[in-house]
Structure formats: C-alpha cells, structure tokens
C-alpha positions in Angstrom: 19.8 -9.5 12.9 16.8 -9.7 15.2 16.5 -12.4 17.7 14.6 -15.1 16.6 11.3 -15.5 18.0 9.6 -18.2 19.9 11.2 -21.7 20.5 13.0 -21.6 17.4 13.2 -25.1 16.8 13.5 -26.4 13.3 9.8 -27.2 13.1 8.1 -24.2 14.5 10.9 -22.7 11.3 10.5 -24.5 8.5 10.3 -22.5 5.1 6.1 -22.0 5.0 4.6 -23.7 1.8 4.2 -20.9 -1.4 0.9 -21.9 -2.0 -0.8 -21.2 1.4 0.6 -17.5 1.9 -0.1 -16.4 -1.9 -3.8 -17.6 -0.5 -3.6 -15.7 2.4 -2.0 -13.0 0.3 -4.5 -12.9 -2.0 -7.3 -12.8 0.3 -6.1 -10.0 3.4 -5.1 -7.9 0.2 -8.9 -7.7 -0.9 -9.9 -6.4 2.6 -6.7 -4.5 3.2 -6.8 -2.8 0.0 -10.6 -2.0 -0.2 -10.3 -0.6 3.0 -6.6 1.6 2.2 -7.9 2.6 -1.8 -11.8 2.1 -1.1 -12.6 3.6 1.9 -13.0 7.2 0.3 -15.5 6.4 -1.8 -17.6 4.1 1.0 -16.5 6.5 3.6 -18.2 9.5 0.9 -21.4 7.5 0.6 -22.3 6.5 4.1 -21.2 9.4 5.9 -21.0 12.0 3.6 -17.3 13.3 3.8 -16.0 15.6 1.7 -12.6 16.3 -0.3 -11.1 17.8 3.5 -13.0 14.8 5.5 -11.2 11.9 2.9 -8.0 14.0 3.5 -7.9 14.1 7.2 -8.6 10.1 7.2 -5.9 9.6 4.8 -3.4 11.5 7.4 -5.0 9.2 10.3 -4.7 5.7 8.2 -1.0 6.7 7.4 -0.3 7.9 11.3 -1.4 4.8 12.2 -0.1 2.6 9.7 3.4 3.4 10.5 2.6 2.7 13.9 1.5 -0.8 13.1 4.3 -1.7 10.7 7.3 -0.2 13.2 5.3 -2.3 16.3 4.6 -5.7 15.6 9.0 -6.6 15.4 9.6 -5.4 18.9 6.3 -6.9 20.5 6.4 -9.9 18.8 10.4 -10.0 20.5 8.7 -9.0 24.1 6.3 -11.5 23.9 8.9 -14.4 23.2 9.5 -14.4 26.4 6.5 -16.9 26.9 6.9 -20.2 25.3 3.4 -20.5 23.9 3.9 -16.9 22.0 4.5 -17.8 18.3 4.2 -15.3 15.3 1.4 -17.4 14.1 -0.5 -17.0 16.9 0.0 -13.0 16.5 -1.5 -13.2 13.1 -4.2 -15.3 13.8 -5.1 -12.4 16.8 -4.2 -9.6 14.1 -6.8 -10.9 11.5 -9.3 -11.6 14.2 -9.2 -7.8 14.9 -9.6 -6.9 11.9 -12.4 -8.8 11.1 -14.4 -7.6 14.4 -13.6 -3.9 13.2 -15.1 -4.4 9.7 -18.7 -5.6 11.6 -18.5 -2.2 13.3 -20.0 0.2 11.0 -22.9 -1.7 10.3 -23.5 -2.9 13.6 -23.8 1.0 14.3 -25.9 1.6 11.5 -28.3 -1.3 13.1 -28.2 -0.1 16.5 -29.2 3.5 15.6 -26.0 5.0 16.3 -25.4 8.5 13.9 -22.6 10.4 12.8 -19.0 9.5 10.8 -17.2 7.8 14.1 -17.3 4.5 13.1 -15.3 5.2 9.7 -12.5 7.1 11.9 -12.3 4.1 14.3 -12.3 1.6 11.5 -9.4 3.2 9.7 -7.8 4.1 13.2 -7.4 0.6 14.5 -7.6 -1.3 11.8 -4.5 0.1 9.9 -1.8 -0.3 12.4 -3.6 -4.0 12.5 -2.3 -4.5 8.9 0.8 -2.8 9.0 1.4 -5.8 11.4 -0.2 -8.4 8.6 2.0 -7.4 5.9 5.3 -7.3 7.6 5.1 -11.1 9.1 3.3 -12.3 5.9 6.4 -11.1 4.2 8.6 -13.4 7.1 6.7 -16.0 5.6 7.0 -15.2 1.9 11.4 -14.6 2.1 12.1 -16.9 4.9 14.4 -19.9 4.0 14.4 -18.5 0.3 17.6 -17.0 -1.4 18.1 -16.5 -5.2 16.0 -17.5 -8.0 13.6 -19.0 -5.4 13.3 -16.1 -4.1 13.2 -13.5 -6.8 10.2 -16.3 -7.9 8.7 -16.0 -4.5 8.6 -12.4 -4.2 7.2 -12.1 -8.2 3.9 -13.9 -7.2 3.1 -12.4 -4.0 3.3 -9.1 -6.0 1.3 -10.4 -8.3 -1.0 -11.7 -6.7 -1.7 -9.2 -4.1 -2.3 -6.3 -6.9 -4.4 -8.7 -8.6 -6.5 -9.0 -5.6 -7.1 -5.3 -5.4 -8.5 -5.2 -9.2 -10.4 -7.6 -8.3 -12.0 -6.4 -5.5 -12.4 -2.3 -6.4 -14.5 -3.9 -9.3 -16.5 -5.9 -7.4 -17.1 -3.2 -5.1 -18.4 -0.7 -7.8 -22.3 -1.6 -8.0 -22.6 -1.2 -4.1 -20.6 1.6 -3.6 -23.5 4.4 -3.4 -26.2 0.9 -1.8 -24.6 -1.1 0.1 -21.0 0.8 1.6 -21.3 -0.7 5.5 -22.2 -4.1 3.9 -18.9 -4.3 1.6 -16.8 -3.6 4.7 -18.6 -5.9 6.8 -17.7 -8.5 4.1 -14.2 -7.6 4.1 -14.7 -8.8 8.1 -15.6 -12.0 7.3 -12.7 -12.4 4.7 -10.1 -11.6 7.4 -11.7 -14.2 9.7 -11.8 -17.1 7.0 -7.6 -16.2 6.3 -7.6 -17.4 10.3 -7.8 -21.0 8.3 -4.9 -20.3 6.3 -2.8 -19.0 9.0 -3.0 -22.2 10.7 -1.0 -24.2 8.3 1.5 -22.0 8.8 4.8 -22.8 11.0 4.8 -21.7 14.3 7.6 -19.3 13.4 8.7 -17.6 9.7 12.3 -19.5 8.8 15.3 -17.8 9.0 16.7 -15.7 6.4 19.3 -18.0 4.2 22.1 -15.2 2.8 23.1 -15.1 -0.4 26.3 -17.0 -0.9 27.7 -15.1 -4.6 26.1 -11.7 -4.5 26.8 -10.6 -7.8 26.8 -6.6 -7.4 26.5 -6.4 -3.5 27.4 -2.9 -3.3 25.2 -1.6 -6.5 22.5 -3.4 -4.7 22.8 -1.7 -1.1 23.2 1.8 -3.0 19.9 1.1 -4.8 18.6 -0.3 -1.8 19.3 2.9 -0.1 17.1 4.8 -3.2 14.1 2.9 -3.5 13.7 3.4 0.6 13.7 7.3 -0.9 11.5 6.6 -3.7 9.1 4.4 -1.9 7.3 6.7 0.2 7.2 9.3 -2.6 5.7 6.7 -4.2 2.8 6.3 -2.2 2.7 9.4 -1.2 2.2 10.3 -4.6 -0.6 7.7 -4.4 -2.4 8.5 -1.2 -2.4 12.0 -2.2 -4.6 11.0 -5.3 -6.7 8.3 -3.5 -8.7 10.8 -1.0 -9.5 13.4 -4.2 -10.9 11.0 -6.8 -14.1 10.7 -5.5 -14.5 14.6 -5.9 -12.5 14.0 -9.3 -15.0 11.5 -10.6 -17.7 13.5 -9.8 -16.5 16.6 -11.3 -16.0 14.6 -14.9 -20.0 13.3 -14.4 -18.7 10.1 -14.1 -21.3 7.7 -12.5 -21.1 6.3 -9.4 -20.4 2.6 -10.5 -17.7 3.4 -12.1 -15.8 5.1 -9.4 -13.8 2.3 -8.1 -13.8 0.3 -11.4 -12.0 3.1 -13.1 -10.0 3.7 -9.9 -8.8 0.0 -10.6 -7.1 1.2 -14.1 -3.7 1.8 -12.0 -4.1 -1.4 -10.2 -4.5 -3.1 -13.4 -1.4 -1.8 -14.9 0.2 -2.2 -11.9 -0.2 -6.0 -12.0 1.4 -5.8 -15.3 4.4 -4.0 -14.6 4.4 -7.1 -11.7 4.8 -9.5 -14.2 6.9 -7.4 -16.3 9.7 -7.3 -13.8 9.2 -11.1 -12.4 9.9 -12.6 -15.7 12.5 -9.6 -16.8 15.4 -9.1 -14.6 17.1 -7.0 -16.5 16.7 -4.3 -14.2 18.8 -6.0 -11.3 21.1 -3.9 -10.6 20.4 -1.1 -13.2 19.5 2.6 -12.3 16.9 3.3 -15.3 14.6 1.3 -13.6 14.1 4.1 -10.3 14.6 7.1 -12.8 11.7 5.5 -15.2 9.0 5.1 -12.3 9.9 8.3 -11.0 8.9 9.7 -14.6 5.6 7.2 -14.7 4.4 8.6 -11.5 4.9 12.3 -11.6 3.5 12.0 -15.3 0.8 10.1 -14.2 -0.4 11.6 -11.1 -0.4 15.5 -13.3 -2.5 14.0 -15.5 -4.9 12.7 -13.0 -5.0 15.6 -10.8 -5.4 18.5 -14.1 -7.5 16.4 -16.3 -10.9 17.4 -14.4 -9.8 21.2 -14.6 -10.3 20.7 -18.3 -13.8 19.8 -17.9 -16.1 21.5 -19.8 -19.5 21.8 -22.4 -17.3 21.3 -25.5 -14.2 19.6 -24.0 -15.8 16.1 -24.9 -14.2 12.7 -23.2 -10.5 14.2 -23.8 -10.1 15.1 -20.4 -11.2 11.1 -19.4 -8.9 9.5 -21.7 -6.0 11.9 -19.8 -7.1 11.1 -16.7 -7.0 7.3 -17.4 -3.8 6.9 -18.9 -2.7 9.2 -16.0 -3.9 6.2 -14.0 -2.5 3.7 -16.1 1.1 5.8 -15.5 1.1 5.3 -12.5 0.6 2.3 -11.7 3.2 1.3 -13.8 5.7 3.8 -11.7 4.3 2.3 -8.3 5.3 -1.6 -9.3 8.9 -0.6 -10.6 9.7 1.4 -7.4 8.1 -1.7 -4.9 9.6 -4.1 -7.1 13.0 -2.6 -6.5 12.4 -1.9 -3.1 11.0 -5.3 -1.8 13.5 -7.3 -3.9 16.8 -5.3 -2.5 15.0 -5.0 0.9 14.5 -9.0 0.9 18.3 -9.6 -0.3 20.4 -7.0 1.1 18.6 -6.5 4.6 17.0 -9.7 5.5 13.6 -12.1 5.3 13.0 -11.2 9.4 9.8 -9.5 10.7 11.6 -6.2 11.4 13.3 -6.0 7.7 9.4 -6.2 6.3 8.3 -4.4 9.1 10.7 -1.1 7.5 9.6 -2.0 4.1 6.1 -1.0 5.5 6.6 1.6 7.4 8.3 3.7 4.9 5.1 3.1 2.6 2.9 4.3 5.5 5.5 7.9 5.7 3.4 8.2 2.2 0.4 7.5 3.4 0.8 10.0 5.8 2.2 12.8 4.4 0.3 12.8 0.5 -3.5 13.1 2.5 -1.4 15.8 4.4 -0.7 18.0 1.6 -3.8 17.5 0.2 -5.5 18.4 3.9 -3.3 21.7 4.0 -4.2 22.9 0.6 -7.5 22.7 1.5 -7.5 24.5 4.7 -5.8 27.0 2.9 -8.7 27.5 0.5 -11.1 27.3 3.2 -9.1 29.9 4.9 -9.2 32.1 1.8 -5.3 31.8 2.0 -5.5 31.1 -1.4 -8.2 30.6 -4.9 -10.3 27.0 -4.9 -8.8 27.6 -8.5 -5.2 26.5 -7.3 -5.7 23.7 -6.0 -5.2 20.9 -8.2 -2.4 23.6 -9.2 -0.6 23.9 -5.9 -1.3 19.7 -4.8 0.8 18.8 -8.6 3.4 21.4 -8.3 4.0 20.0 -4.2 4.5 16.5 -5.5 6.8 17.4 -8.7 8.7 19.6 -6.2 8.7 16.4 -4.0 9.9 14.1 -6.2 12.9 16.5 -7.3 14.0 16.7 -3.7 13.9 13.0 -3.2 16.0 12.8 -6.5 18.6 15.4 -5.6 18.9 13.3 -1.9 19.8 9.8 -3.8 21.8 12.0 -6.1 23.8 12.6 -3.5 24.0 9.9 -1.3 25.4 8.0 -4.7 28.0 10.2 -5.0 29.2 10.1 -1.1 29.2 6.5 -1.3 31.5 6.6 -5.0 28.9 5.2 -7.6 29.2 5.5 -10.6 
C-alpha cells in the first residue's frame, strides 16, 4: 500500500461527496474524450492529416498517456514532503494545464502561426495531463467505499463519464469541418470551470476501507489478473479504429456532420452495457463475462474496419448498417472488459492513486500500440511492401491474432494458478 499522501489527517481524508466528482467526472470526460476519440477528425480538418498523420498522433497520445498515468502516484509521494502539497492541489494544477493547452491552437491560428504543430503539442502534453486526472479522480470515486457502496459508486462514474462522451461527439458534429480550433478551445474553458469542483474536494482522497467477507477472493484476483490482459486489447482494439474513421467515413460518402455523431454509436451502447452491469451483477465472479466482450469487440471492430471495402455503385446502405452495428459491438465489448477491470481493480488492489494510476496506464499500452499497427501497415503500403488493397485486410487479421494471444496468456495463467 502506498504511503499516504499529505498530512493525512482525518479531514484533509474524509470520503469526497458522490455528487461533486460524478460532476467533475462528467465534465473533464467531455474535454478528455473529445480530445482522445475527436481529435482525428478536428486534427483532419484544421491541418489536413491524413490516415498515416492520425496514426502517428494516436502512437504519441498513447506514449504519453502512459507516461501520465504511471507519474502522477510517485510525484504526488515526492511532493508530500511539503506540508502544503495536497492531491487536490495537483488536480487543480492538472486541469489548469489542460485548459491553457486547449487555447493553443487557436491562439496560433490568431497569431499567424502555420503548419500541424499545435495539434502534436496539444495531444503531447495534454495526455499525460489526464492520465494524471483520471487516476486521482478515481482516489476520489473508491476512497472510503467498500461493497454495495462501492459497486454503486463505481456504476455511475461509468455511467456518467460515457454519457459525457455521447454527448459531446454529437455536439461536436456541426463544427467539425467550421469551427475545429474553436471546439478545443471550448474544451479549455471546460477544464478551467472543473477547477470549481475540485475545490470542494478533501484535501486528500480517503483511504481504501478493505472488504471484510470477500466472497470469491481468489476467483476475483484470477479475473483481476485477465481483464489487466483484456484491457489494453480492449482499447487497443479501439484506438486502432479511432485514427482510420475519418478516412472510413469518407470512403462510405458519409457527410461531414455526421462523422463524430455516428462515431458516438459505440459510446452510446457503451453507456448501455454501463447500466447493464451496474444494476446486474451477475457477472461477479463469472468468466462469460471476459469471453463475451472479447467476441463483441473482435466482431465489432471487423465489421467496422471491412464494411467500407464493400462500398460500391450497387452495394446500397448494407455496408453502413455493417459498419454501425460493428460500432454498436463494440462498445458493448469495451464496457464489459472496463467494468470488470475497474470493479476487481478497485476491490482486490485498492482505491489509492497508484492502484488507478495502473488501471490507466494499461489503457494507455492500447493506445499506444492499436495507432501503431495501423501506422506500420501504412508505411508498409507506402513503401510498396505490400497492396493499399490489404490493408483493412492485414489491420483486422493483426487484432484477431491479438486478441487470440491475449486469450491463450489468461488461458494459461488460469491454469498455473489451479482455476477451474
């Protein structure tokens, strides 16, 4: 267990009201997620990047992310060591820097300044920035909650974070191809009104309050142990798709508006599967629930990357529907396998900065490594390695291969450990 951090009096730890971080929740999520699911389509119409441009950001966001997440436990531990340090205080500077970074691309666009920089340095510094956010706004969510409280606590912030981001990618759609530097700059000011929120906060997250009758304590550290696999695979399966739909969308005619709007279908369902699981928990303990989002997400994700291969004269709006219920697959894959992973994360390993701060990270070893497979196969094809042809081709068959390897690992780490 970490060493608490700050003065860890009973006051600067007291359990942090539901209602305030579900705000805050709600709110960072619509910057955070615009600028993680959105920024391929604004990055596309204000600077122009292509398929291998979207890629290459994806791998930098990811990098970065990771960086972010795995940092803000130790320096939050280093910088204890002065009395007026608080993890409160490190949000409040967190959000601040994120908000300053979302004024940057317009602010170059008003000073004159050309060229795609200010998308690189947005998604460079302002990811690690939220892989610090999430980690302590999850202290905040688990702290000093154990058991139904808990398993309630963690239900709405999933909720209402996924909620955020339908609400936000269709908000964004009509300004997309107008008005891209404005959005983010908007996103800014969001992170600097969550400044208000942070403030009624305790100085410190509370401790993490064990359970006392843990009824399958060693099914639950074994399925732990998978969804940590099946998380990254998870988004990597996601972050693979994210930089390609613009170029998807565009090969299926769709119109611009309706990029990030039908982008949103898998955040919708996602939401769904959200309140699926908070108000059914009959998947405690079970391992259908990891084998049926590993299905939902490789199913989903083949859809969405063949469906515009299928486009043609005479194909009429088949390959659309395909590609939307591919989206609606996977979204319902990506809330089973957080669900599980959060919710065994929270109980087995602890509510502490560092616990969420792993939780993170291993999303942002997807974010990294999806963009980069979709970034090799296309310096392949530029390289003449291989057909343009393939390439939807050779990205599914990676990810299927993927997922297969990541199955045969918890395969056999359940059998070294004697589960049934």
């Amino acid at each position: 267990m970490p060493t608490p951090i700050g003065n860890g009096s009973d006051s600067a730890r007291r359990v942090a009201a539901l209602g305030p971080v579900l705000w805050l929740t709600f709110i960072n999520s619509v910057g955070t997620g615009i600028v993680t699911n959105g920024i391929y389509f604004l990055a596309k119409s204000a600077y122009g990047l292509g398929t291998k441009g979207n890629f290459a950001l994806g791998v930098v966001l990811g990098l970065t992310y990771i960086a972010g997440a795995l940092a803000v436990g130790p320096i939050l531990n280093w910088a204890k060591r002065s009395p007026r340090a608080s993890t409160r205080g490190a949000f409040c500077l967190a959000l601040i820097g994120c908000g300053v970074l979302c004024i940057v691309p317009l602010a170059a666009k008003a000073a004159g300044l050309q060229g795609p920089w200010p998308a690189w340095l947005l998604v460079a510094a302002y990811s690690p920035l939220t892989g610090c956010i999430w980690p302590m706004t999850e202290s905040y969510l688990s702290g000093g909650r154990r058991g139904p409280v808990l398993r309630r606590a963690l239900g709405l912030f999933n909720i209402v974070w996924s909620t955020a981001l339908v609400v936000a990618m269709w908000a964004i759609g009509p300004l997309v191809k107008e008005r891209p530097l404005e959005v983010i700059a908007v996103l800014g000011l969001l992170h600097l009104v969550a400044i208000a929120i942070v403030r009624v906060l305790p100085a410190e997250p509370a401790a993490h309050t064990h359970e006392s009758h843990e009824p399958h304590p060693q099914v639950y550290e074994r399925l732990l142990g998978a969804h940590r696999l099946l998380l990254p695979m998870g988004y990597l399966i996601v972050s693979t798709m994210s930089p390609y739909l613009p170029t998807a969308f565009e090969r299926m005619g769709i119109a611009s508006a309706w990029h990030t709007p039908l982008t949103a279908t898998w955040h919708a369902t996602r939401v769904a599967g959200f309140v699926w699981l908070q108000h059914d928990h009959r998947w405690h303990g079970r391992w259908w629930a990891p084998v049926l989002a590993t299905v939902t997400l490789v199913a989903g994700f083949a859809m969405v990357m063949l469906a515009p291969k299928f486009v043609s004269a005479d194909s009429g709006d088949w390959p659309i529907v395909v590609f939307v219920a591919g989206l609606a697959l996977l979204g319902l894959g990506v809330a089973t396998v957080y669900t599980g992973a959060l919710y065994y994360a929270m109980s087995v390993g602890g509510a502490e900065v560092d616990a969420g701060g792993t939780h993170e990270a291993l999303i942002g070893v997807g974010y990294t490594v999806g963009p980069g497979i979709g970034l090799a196969a296309t310096v392949a094809i530029e390289a003449r390695i291989m057909p343009a042809s393939v390439f939807e081709w050779l990205v599914a068959g990676a990810i299927v291969s993927l997922a297969a390897g990541t199955w045969a690992l918890v395969g056999s780490r359940r059998k070294s450990l004697g589960s049934p």
